[in-house]
DSSP file (Angstrom, degrees, kcal/mol; ACC not computed):
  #  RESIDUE AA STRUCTURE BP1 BP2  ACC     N-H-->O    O-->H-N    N-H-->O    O-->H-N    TCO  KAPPA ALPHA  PHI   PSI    X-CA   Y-CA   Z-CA
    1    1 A X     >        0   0    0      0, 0.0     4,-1.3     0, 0.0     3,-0.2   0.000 360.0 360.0 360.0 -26.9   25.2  -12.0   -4.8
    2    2 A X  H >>  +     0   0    0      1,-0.3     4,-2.6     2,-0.2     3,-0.6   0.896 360.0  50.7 -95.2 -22.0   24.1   -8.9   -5.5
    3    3 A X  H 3> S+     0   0    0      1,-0.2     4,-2.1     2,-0.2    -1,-0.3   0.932 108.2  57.1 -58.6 -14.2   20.4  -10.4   -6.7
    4    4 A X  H 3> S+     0   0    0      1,-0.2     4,-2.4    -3,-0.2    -2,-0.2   0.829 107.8  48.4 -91.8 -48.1   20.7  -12.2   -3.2
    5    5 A X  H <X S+     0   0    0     -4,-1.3     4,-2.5    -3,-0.6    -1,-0.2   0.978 114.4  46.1 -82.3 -59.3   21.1   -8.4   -1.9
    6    6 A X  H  X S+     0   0    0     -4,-2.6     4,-1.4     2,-0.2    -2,-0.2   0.757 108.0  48.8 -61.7 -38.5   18.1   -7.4   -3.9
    7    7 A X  H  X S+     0   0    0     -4,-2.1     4,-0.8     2,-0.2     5,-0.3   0.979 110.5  66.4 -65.1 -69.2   15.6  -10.3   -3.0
    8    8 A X  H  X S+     0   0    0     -4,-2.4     4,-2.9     1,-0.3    -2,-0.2   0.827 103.4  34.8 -17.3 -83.5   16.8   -9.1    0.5
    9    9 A X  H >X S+     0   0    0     -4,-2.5     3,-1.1     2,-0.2     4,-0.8   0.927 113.7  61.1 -37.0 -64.0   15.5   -5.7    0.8
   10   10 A X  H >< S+     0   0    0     -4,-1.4     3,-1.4     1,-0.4     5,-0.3   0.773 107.0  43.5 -84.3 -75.4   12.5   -6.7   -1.1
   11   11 A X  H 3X S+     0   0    0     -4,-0.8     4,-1.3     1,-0.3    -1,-0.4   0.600 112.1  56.3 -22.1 -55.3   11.7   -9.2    1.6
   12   12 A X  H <X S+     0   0    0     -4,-2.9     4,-1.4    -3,-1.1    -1,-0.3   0.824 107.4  49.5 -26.7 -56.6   12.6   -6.3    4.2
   13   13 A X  H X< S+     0   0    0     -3,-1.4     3,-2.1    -4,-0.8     4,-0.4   0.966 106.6  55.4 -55.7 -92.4   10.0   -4.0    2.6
   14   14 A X  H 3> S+     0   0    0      1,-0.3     4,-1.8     2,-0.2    -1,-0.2   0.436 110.5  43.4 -12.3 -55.8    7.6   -6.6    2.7
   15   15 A X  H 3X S+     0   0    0     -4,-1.3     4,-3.0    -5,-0.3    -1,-0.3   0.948 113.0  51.1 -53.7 -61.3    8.0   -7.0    6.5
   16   16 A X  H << S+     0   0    0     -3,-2.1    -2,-0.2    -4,-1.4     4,-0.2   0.692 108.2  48.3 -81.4  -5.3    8.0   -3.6    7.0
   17   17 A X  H >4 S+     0   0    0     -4,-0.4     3,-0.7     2,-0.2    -1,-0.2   0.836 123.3  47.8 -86.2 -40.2    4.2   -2.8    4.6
   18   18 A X  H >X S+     0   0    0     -4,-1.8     3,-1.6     1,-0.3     4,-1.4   0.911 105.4  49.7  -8.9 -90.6    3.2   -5.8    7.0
   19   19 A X  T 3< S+     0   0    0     -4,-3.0     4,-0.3     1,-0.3    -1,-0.3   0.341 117.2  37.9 -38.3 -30.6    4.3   -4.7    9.7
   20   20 A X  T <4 S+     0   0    0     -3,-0.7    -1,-0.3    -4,-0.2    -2,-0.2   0.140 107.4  65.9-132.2   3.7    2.7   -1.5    9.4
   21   21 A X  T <> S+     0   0    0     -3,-1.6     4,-1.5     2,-0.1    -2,-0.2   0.586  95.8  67.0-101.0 -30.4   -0.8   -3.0    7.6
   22   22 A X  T >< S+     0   0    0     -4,-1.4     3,-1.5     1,-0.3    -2,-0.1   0.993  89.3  58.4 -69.4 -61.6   -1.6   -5.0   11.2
   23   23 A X  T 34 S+     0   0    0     -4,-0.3    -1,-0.3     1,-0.3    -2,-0.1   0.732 108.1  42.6 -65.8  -4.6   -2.2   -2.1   13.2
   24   24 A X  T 34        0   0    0     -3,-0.2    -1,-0.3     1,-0.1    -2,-0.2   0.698 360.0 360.0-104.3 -13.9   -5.0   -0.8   11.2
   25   25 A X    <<        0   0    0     -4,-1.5    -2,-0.2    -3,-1.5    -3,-0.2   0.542 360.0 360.0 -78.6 360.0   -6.7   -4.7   10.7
């Protein structure tokens, strides 16, 4: 569970470098 917790964030982070890469394309 707790890699399940770990993959989690890193998918969060992802979203959120995303998320924050669109408004400058």
């Amino acid at each position: 569970m707790i890699a399940a917790g770990i993959v989690l964030l890193n998918f969060i982070n992802l979203c959120i470098l995303c998320a924050g890469n669109v408004p400058r394309m």
